[in-house]
N, C-alpha and C positions, 0 to 999 in steps of 0.2 A: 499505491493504495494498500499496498501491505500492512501497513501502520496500521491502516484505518479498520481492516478486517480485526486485525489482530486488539485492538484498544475495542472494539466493538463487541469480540468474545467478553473481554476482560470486565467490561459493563455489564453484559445481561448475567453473567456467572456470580457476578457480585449480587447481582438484585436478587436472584435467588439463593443469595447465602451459599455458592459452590466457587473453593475457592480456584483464581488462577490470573497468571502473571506475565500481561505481556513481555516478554523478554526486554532486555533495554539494548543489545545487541544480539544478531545474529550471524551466521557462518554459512558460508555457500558451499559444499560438496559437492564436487562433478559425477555426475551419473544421476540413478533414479528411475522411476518407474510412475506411470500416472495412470492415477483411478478412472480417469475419463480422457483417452487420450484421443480420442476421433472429435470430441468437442476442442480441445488444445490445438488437433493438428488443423481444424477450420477456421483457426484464428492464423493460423500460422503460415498457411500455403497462399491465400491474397496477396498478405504483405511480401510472399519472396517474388512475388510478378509484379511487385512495384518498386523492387529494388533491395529491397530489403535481405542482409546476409544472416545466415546462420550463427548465430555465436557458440550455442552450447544446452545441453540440459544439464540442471542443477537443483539440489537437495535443498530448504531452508532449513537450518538446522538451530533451536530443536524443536521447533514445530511442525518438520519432515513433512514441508510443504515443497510441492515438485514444481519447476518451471521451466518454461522454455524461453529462452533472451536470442533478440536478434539486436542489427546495428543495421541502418542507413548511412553511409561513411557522407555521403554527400549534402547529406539533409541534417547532420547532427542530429540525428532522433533513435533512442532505443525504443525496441517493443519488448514487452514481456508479457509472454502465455502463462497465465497462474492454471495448476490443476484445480479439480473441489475440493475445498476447504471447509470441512464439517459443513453444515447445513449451507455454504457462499458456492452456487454453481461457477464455472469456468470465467475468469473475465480477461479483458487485455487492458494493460496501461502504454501507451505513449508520452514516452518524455523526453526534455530536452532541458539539458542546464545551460545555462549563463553565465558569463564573466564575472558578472557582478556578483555569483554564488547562490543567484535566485534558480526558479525551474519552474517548469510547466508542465502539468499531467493531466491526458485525456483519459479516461476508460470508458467499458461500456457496465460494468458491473448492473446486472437488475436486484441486487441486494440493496434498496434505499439506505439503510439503517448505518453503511459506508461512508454515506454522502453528510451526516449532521455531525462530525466532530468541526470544531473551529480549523481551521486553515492557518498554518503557519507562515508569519508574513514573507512574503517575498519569494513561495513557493505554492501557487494558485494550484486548482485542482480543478478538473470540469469533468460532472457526468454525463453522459450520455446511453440510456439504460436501454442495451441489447442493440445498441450499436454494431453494424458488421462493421469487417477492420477496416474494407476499403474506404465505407464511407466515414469513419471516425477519422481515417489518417489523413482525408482532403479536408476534411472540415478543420483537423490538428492545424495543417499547414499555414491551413487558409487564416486563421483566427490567432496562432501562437506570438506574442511579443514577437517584432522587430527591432532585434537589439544584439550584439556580438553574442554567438554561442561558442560555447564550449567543444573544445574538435574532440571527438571519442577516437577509442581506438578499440577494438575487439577485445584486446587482453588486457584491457583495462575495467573489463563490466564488475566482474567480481570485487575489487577492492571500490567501485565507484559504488555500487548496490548495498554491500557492508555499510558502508560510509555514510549513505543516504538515511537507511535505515535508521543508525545511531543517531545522526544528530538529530532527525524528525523527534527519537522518544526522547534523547536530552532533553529538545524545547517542551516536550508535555510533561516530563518530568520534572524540570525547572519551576512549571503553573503547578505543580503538587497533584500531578494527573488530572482524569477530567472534571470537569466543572460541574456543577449541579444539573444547569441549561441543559450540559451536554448528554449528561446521563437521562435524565427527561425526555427528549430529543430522541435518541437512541431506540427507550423504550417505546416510547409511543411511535417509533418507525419500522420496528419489528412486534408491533399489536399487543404490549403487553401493558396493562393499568397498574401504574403502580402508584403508592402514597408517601408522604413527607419523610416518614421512618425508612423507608426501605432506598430513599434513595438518599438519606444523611447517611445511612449505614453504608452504603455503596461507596460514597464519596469518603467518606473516611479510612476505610481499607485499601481504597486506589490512595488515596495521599499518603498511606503510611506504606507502600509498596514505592511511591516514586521518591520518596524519603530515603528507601532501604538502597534504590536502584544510582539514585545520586552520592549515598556515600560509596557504591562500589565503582563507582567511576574512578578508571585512572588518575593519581592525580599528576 
């Protein structure tokens, strides 16, 4: 749900004419420090009495957003403890990839305004708003596609989460950022009224950001 927070700043800063650009890649740093880490460590100490290992705390960089990644080696499933993220209290996501290059992602995030961007096909997303871990990661289990997953391995989180990351904003990038729908959607899920002008202006600044963000793409 990284994505999702971060294109969801990137909406309401436009609406208000303040500008800022979701990154089209970012960079994991090991270490870090978090604003709310007794909310972090209540996500985090459930899942290690359900199996769940340690991987690491890590920086996002440059949004030096702080997290904490664990691994299920037997269940194929990562969790990740996100710190607060400007006005987004603490959430957890559960994910698991697929052979097929698809995934699956539970959180509990209570920040609705996460949950209205479109879904990238073949990589579903389920909220669950203020979900504890225990019971979001049986209901994960219980509910997640039965189909060959993906084996993880601890030292492989950082290049899998880079990885994820990019290709999520390629495919929104590719659409010329968000959609009108979605910018609408957005605003009306964080209480704000907007009209016709303030959200072509929105949309036209995100399309010329995912314009700028596609030619910087390697080629």
């Amino acid at each position: 749900m990284l994505v999702a927070i971060l294109v969801v700043v990137q909406i309401l800063q436009w609406v208000v004419k303040s500008k800022f650009a979701a990154p089209p890649r970012i960079t994991l740093e090991r270490g870090g420090s978090f604003k709310n880490e007794a909310a972090v460590n209540a996500m985090v100490r459930p899942l290690l009495a359900e199996g769940f290992k340690e991987v690491g705390t890590y920086v996002a960089m440059p949004m030096k957003l702080t997290l904490k990644a664990l691994c299920h080696p037997t269940e194929q499933a990562w969790a990740v403890a996100y710190d607060k993220f400007r006005n987004v209290d603490p959430w957890l996501d559960l994910v698991t990839r697929y052979e097929d290059g698809g995934s699956i992602t539970y959180a509990n995030t209570t920040n609705q305004a996460m949950t209205q961007l479109d879904k990238r096909p073949g990589h579903d997303k389920v909220n669950v708003p203020g979900a504890d871990p225990v019971g979001l990661w049986r209901r994960f289990l219980g509910e997640r596609p039965r189909k060959p997953m993906t084996a993880l391995r601890p030292q492989d989180f950082k290049m899998r989460f880079e990885t994820a990351y990019a290709e999520e904003m390629a495919w929104r990038n590719a659409r010329g950022g968000a959609t009108e729908e979605e910018i609408r959607r957005v605003a009306a899920a964080s209480g704000m009224n907007v009209n016709d002008a303030q959200v072509a202006q929105a949309r036209q600044e995100m399309s010329r950001q995912a314009e700028r963000a596609r030619s910087s793409q390697p080629k």
